[in-house]
N, C-alpha and C positions, 0 to 999 in steps of 0.2 A: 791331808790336803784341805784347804781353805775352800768354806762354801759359798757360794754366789746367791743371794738372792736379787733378783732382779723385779726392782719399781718401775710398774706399770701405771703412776699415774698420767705421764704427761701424753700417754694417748688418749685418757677421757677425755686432757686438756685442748686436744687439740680437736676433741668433736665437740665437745663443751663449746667453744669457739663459733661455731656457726649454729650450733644447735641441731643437728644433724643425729642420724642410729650409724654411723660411722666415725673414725675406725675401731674395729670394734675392741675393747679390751681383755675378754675373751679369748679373741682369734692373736692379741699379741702373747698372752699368755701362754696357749699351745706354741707357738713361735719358739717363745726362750724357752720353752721346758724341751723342745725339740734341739734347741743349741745347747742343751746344757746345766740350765739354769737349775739349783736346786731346791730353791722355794720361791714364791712370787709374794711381791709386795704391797699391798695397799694402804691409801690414807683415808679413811674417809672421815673428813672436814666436817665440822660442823655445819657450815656453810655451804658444802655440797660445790666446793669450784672446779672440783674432776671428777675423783670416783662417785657413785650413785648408788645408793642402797642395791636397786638391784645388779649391778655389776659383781660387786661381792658376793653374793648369791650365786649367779650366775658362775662365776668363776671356781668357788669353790665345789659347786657341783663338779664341772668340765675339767679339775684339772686331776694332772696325773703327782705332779710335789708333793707341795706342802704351801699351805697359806698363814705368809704373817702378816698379821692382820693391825694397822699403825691406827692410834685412835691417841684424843684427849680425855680422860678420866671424868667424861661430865657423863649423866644419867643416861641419856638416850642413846650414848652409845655406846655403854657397857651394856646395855640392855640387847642391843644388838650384836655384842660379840656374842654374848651370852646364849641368842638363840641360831646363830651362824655358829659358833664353835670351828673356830680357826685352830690351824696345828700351834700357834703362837700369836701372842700381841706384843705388841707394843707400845708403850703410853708415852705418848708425847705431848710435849708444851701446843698450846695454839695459842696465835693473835688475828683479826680480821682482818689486819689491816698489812700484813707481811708477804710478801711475795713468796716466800720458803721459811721453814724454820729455820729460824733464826738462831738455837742455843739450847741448850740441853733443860731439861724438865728441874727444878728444885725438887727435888724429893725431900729435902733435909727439914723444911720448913711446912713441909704439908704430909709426915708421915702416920697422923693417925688416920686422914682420909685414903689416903696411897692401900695400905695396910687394908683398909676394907674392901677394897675393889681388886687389890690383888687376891683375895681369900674368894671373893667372890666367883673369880676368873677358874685359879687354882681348884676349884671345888667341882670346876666343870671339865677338869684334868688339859687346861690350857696353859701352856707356857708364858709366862710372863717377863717380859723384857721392860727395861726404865732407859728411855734417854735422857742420857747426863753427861754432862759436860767432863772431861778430865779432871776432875777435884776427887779428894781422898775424902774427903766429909759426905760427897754425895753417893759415893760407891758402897763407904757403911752404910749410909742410909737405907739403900737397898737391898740389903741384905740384911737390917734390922725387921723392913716389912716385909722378909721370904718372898721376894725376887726370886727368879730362877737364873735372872741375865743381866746383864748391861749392856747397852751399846754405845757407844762410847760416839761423842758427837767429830765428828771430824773437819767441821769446817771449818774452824780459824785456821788451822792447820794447812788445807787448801789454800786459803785465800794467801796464806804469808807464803808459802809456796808459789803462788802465780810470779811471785818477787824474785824469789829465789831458794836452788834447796837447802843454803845455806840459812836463810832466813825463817826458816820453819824449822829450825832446830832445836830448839827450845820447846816449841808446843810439841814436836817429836818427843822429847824427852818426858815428858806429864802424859803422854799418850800410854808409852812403855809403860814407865811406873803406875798408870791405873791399868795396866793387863796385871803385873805382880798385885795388885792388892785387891783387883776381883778372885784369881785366884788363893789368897788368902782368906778371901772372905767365904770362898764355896761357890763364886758366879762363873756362870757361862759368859766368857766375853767376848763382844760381836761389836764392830765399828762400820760407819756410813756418814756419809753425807760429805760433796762433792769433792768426791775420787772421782778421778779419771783415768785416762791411759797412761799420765804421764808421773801422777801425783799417790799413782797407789802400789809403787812399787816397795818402799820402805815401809808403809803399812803392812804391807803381807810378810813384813822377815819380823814383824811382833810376835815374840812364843805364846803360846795359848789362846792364840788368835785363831774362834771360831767358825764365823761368818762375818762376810763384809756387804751390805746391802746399799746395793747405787742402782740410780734411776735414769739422773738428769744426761749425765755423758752417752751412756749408754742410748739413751732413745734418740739424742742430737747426731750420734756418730749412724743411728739406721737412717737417718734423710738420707744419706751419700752411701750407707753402704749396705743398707736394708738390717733388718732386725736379728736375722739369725746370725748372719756374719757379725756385727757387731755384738753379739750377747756372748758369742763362741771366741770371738778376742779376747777377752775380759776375762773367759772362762779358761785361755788358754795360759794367759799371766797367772792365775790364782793357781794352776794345776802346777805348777813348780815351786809350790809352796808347803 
């Protein structure tokens, strides 16, 4: 069965918002670990625009999962996985100026520093995951600097989809064929970013398809129908997989 991680940033975002100790992120985390959820997700930005050093903390203390722990490969916050010790990270691209990321990490052009920070991680028996984009150049890449994972980006994917399903056919097809060439490589393959209800169904018929880690749908769909229900729909699509 397909594992659900469920991203909990867009409730810092929305205490973030007025500057508020509500809602707490925390108390959404016991939520979806209560519907279901089997690891929780966090980003914390260098910029600090949702999650908060201490929320991480905090969370990993309180939960009962598993924490993957989403970060860009600069100093201060490998340093902080490092003394947080997440069950998993993930290294991802940032820009300041992006409302979401945008596209999957280069690994291919930055793997002797990739390479150090994965060893570093690995050393503190942390999972390491690389987002990257569907290309076959960046998948070896990842598995040149002993990755443990890929997650495979999924949002052109989405977006050609809002078109049509016919229209995402094609980015469908580069999705499959990097799940075959993770596991050729040895990687654990895991895909995210904006699935929804409607757009993650042919996601989950990919073979060797791990984990799928969504945030944005899932918190949008608890305005109207609260958080449990919504992280237990989500959960219930994956479980027939």
């Amino acid at each position: 069965m397909i594992k659900l991680g469920v991203n909990i940033d867009h409730i810092a975002t929305l205490r973030q918002a007025r500057k508020e100790d509500f809602p707490s992120p925390v108390k959404a985390m016991a939520v979806c670990e209560k519907a279901g959820a089997d690891s929780i997700t966090t980003h914390l930005r260098e910029d600090r625009r949702h999650i908060q050093d201490r929320d991480v903390f905090e969370i990993k203390a309180a939960m009962q999962t598993k924490l993957n722990f989403e970060m860009a490969a600069c100093d201060e916050i490998v340093n902080i996985a490092l003394k947080l010790q997440p069950y998993s990270v993930c290294i991802v691209p940032e820009k300041r100026q992006e409302v979401t990321t945008e596209g999957g990490l280069d690994v291919f052009s930055q793997k002797d520093k990739l390479a150090e920070v994965v060893k570093k991680l690995k050393d503190k028996n942390i999972i390491v995951s690389m987002f990257v984009d569907p290309d076959e150049k960046q998948i070896q890449a990842c598995a040149d600097i002993k990755a443990d994972s890929v997650e495979i980006h999924t949002g052109k994917y989405a977006n050609l989809f809002k078109v049509s399903k016919e229209n995402a056919a094609d980015e469908m097809k580069n999705i499959k064929r990097s799940a075959e060439i993770a596991k050729e490589c040895g990687l654990i393959f895991n895909a995210g970013h904006g699935l929804d209800y409607k757009n993650v169904f042919d996601i989950c018929g990919i073979e060797n398809l791990n984990e799928l880690n969504i945030g944005f749908s899932i918190i949008a769909r608890a305005v109207f129908d609260g958080l449990e229900t919504a992280v237990f729909e989500m959960k219930k699509i994956l479980s027939k997989y």
